[in-house]
TORKOLSE-304809 format. One record per residue (C-alpha): residue number from 1; residue in three letters; x, y, z. Coordinates in steps of 0.5 Angstrom, whole numbers. Example, Ala and Ser with C-alpha at 12.3 -4.5 7.8 and 13.67 -1.06 7.14 Angstrom:
@k->1	r->ALA	u->25	v->-9	w->16
@k->2	r->SER	u->27	v->-2	w->14
***
This chain:
@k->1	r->UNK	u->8	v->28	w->56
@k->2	r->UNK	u->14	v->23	w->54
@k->3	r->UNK	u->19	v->23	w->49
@k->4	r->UNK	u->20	v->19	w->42
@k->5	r->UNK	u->24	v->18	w->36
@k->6	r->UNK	u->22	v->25	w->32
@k->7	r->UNK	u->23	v->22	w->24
@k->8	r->UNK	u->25	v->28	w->18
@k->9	r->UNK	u->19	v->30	w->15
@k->10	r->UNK	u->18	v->31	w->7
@k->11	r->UNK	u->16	v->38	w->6
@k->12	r->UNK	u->9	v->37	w->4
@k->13	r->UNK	u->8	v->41	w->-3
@k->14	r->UNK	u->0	v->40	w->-6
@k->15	r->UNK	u->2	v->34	w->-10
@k->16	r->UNK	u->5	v->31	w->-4
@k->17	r->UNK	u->-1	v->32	w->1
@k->18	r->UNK	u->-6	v->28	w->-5
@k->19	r->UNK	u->0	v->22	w->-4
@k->20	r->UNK	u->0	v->23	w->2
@k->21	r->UNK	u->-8	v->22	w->5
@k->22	r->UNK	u->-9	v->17	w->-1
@k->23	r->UNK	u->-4	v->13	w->2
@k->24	r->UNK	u->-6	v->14	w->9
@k->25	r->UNK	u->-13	v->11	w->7
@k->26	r->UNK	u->-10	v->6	w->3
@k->27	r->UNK	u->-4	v->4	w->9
@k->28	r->UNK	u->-10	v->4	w->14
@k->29	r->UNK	u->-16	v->0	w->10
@k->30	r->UNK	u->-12	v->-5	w->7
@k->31	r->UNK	u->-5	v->-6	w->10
@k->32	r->UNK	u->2	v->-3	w->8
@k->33	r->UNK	u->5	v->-9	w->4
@k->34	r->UNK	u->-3	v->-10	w->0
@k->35	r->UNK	u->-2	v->-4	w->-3
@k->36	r->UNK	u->3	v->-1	w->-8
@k->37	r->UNK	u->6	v->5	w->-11
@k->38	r->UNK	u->3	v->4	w->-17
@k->39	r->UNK	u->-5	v->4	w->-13
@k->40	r->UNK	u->-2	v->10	w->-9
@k->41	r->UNK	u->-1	v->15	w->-15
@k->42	r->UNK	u->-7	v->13	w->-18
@k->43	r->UNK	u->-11	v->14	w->-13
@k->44	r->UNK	u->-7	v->21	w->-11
@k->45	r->UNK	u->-8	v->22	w->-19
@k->46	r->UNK	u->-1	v->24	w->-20
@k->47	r->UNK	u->5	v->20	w->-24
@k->48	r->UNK	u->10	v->15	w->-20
@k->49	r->UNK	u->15	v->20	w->-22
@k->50	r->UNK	u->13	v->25	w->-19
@k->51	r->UNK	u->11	v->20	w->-11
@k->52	r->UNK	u->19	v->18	w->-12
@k->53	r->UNK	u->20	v->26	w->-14
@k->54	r->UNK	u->16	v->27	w->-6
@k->55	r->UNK	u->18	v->22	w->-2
@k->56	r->UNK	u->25	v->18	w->-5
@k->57	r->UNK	u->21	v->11	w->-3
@k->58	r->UNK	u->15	v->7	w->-1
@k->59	r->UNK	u->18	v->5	w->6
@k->60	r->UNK	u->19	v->14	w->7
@k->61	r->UNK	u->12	v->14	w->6
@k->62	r->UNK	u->11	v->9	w->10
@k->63	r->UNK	u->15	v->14	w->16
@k->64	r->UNK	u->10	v->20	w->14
@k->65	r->UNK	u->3	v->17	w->15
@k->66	r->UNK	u->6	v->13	w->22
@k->67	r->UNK	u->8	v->19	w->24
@k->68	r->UNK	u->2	v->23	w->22
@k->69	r->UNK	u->-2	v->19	w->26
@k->70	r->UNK	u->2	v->20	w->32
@k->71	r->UNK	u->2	v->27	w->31
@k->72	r->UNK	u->-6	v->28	w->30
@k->73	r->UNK	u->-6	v->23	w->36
@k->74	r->UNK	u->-3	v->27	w->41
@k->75	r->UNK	u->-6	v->33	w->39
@k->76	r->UNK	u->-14	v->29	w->39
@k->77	r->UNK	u->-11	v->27	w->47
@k->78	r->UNK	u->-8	v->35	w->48
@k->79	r->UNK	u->-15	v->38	w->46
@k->80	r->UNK	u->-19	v->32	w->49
@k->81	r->UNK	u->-16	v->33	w->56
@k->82	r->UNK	u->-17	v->41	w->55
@k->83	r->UNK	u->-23	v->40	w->54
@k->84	r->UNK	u->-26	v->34	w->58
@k->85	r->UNK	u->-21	v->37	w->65
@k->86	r->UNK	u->-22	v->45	w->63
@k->87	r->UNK	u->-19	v->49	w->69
@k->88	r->UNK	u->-22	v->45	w->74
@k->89	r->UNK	u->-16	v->41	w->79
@k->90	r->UNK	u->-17	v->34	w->75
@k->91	r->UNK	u->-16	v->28	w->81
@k->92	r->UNK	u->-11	v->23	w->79
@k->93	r->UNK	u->-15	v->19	w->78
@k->94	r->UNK	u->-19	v->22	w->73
@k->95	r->UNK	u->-13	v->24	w->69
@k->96	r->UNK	u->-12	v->17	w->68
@k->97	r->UNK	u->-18	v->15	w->65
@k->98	r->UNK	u->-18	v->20	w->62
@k->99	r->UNK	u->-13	v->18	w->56
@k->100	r->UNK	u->-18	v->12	w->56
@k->101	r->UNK	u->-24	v->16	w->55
@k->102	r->UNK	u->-20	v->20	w->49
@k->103	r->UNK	u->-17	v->13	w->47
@k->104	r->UNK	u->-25	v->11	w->45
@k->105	r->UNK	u->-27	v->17	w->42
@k->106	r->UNK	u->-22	v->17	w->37
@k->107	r->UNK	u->-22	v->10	w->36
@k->108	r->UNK	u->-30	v->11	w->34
@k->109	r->UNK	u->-27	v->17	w->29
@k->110	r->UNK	u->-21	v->15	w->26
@k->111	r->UNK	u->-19	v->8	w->29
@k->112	r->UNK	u->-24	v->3	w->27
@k->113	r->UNK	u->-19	v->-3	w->25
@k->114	r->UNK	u->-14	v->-2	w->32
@k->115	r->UNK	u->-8	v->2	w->33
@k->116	r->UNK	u->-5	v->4	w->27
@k->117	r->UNK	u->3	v->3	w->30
@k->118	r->UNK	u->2	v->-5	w->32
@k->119	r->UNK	u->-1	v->-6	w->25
@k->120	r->UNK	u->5	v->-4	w->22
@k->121	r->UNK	u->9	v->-7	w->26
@k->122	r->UNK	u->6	v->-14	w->24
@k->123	r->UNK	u->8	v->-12	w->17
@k->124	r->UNK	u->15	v->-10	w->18
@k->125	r->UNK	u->20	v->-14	w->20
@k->126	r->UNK	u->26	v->-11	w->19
@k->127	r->UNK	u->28	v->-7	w->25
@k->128	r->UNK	u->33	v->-3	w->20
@k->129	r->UNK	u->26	v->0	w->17
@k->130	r->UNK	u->25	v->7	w->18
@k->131	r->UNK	u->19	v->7	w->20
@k->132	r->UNK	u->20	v->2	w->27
@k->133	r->UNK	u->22	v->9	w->31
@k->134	r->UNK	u->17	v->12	w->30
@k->135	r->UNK	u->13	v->6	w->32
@k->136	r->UNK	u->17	v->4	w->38
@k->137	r->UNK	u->17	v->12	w->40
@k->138	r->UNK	u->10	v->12	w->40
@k->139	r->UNK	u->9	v->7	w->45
@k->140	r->UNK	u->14	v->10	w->49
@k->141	r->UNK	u->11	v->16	w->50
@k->142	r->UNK	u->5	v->13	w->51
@k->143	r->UNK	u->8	v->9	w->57
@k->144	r->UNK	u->12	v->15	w->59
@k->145	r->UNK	u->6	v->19	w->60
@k->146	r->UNK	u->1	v->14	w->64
@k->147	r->UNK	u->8	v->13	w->68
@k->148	r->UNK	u->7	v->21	w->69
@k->149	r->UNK	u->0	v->20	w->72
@k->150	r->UNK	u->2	v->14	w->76
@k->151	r->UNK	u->7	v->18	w->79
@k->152	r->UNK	u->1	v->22	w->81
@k->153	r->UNK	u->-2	v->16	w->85
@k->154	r->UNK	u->3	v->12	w->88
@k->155	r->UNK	u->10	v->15	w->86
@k->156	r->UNK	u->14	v->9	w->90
@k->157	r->UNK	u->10	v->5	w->84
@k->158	r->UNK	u->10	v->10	w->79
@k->159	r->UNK	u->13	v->4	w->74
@k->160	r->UNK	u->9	v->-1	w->75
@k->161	r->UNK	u->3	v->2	w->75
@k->162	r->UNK	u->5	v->6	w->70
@k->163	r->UNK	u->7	v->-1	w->65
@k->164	r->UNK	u->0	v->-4	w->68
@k->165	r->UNK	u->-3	v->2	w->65
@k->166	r->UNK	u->0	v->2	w->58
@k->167	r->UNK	u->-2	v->-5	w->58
@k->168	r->UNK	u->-9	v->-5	w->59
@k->169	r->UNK	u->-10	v->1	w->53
@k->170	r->UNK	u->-5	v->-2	w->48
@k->171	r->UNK	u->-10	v->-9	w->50
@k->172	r->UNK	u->-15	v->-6	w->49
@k->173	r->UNK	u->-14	v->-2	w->42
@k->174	r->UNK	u->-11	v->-10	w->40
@k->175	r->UNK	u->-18	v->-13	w->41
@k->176	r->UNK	u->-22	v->-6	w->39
@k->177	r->UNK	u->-19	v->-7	w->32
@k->178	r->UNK	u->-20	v->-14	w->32
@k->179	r->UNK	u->-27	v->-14	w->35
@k->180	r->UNK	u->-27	v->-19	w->40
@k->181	r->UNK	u->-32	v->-17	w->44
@k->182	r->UNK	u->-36	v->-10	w->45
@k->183	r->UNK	u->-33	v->-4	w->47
@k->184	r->UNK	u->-26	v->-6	w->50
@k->185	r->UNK	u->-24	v->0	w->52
@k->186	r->UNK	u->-29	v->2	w->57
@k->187	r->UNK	u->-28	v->-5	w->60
@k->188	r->UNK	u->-20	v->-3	w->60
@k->189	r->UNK	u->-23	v->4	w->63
@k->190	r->UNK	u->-25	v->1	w->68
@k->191	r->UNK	u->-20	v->-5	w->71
@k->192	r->UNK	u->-16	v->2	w->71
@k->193	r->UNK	u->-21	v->5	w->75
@k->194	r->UNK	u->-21	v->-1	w->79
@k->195	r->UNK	u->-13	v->-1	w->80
@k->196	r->UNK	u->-12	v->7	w->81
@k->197	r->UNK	u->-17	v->6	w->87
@k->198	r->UNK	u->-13	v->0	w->89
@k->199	r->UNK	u->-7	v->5	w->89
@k->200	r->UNK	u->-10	v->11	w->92
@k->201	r->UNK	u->-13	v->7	w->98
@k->202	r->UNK	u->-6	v->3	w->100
@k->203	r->UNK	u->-4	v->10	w->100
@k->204	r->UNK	u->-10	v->13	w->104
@k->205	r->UNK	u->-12	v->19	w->99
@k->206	r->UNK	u->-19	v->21	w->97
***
């Protein structure tokens, strides 16, 4: 499905793991510049010795919970396709929107204020950070593997359709967080059904 950026991971020791998960909960609820290393530690119930013995700094932190996410997205996606396609030929087009329908069951578990990557993204303004990889990689493998499915249904248009496609999910995920109108990401399913029959019928397919 694409490849990305793949950081050096911390080795994930008991101490580690409770600094870790209380980061991703704070990073997640509050934003990453609101929330220190002091807050961290505190709510991990270790010393900040021992955060900086772990993990060096805040910005490797920062690396660690991004590239959590990721890794829990895709392997969510992974089992959701399974299960939701199972052995059955899958169509094109209900490949497509497939990732949508995943996309909205993982954002009513895990995403209620948006996509974590293009919230940290907002934050981080230095390209040199450590974390921007594992951002930018993110949304490149999103766009290689809606590309994949594009190529599909129109391989003559895979590129165009496949960035068409990113861009209605990663909309939809900016106006899920934001909560600007009900249910975004089944509006956003649907104008991607809507485009992918449009394709498939220029095509002549069933």
């Amino acid at each position: 499905m694409g490849t990305s950026a793949t950081p050096q991971r911390v080795t994930m020791t008991r101490a580690a793991r409770r600094v870790l998960e209380a980061a991703e909960r704070l990073f997640y609820e509050r934003g990453i510049h609101a929330v220190g290393v002091d807050l961290i530690a505190a709510e991990a119930g270790v010393t900040k010795k021992t955060l900086y013995d772990r993990f060096g700094s805040k910005e490797r932190i920062v690396v660690e919970y991004l590239a959590g996410r990721d890794e829990r997205w895709r392997a969510f996606l992974a089992r959701y396709l399974d299960d939701h396609l199972g052995a059955e030929v899958a169509t094109p087009r209900a490949r497509v929107l497939a990732v949508f329908d995943a996309s909205r069951a993982w954002s009513a578990e895990y995403g209620s204020k948006g996509c974590s990557m293009v919230n940290a993204h907002a934050e981080i303004s230095d390209p040199a950070h450590p974390a921007v990889p594992v951002i930018a990689g993110q949304k490149q493998w999103m766009l290689a593997l809606f590309t994949r499915l594009a190529g599909d249904i129109a391989p003559d248009d895979a590129d165009r359709l496949g960035r068409t496609l990113m861009l209605l999910h990663e909309g939809a995920l900016v106006a899920h967080g934001l909560n600007v109108f009900p249910d975004p990401i089944a509006h956003a399913r649907d104008q991607a059904a809507a485009l992918v029959d449009e394709a498939t019928a220029e095509r002549g397919l069933t």
